[in-house]
N, C-alpha and C positions, 0 to 999 in steps of 0.2 A: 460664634463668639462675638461679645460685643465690645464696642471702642473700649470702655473701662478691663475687660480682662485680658485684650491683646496689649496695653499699655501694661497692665501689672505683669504680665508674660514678658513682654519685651526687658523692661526695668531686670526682673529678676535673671532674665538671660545674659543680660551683662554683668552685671554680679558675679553669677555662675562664671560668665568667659573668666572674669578678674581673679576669681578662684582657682581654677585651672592655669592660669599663667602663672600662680603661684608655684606649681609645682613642673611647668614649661622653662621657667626661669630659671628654677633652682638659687644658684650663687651668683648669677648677675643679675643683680640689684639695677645699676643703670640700664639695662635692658629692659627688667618689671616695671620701672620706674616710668621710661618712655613709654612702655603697652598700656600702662594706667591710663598715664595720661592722655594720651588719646581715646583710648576706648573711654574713659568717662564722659569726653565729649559727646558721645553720641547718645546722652539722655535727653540732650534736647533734642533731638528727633522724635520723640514721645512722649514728651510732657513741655508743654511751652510754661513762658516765666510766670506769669499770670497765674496759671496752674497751681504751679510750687510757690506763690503768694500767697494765696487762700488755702492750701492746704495746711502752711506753715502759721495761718493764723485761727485756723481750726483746732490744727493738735498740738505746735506751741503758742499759746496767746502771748506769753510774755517773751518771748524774743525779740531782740533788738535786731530792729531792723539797718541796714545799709543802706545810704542812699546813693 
């Protein structure tokens, strides 16, 4: 496997977790809420900023950017 499909595997693996905590969570809300949040953290372990820079001026060019 190479760098580009373990990145798209991993990416989509958290998703998937995010998914599942959907239905782990059920009716606490502040509980999904803090699983979110943390676990979205962990996409920069997979993609650095730079990355999602150029990607984001690839496929959206007109996005304003933050500085």
């Amino acid at each position: 496997m190479n760098e580009l499909h373990k990145q798209i595997f991993e990416l989509f693996r958290l998703l998937d977790d995010i998914d599942t905590a959907g239905d782990m969570f059920k009716e606490d809300h502040t509980g999904y809420r803090e699983y979110v949040e943390k676990k979205q953290k962990e996409r920069w372990f997979h993609i650095n900023e730079q990355e999602v820079n150029e990607l984001y001026a690839e496929f959206m060019p007109d996005r304003e950017v933050e500085e």
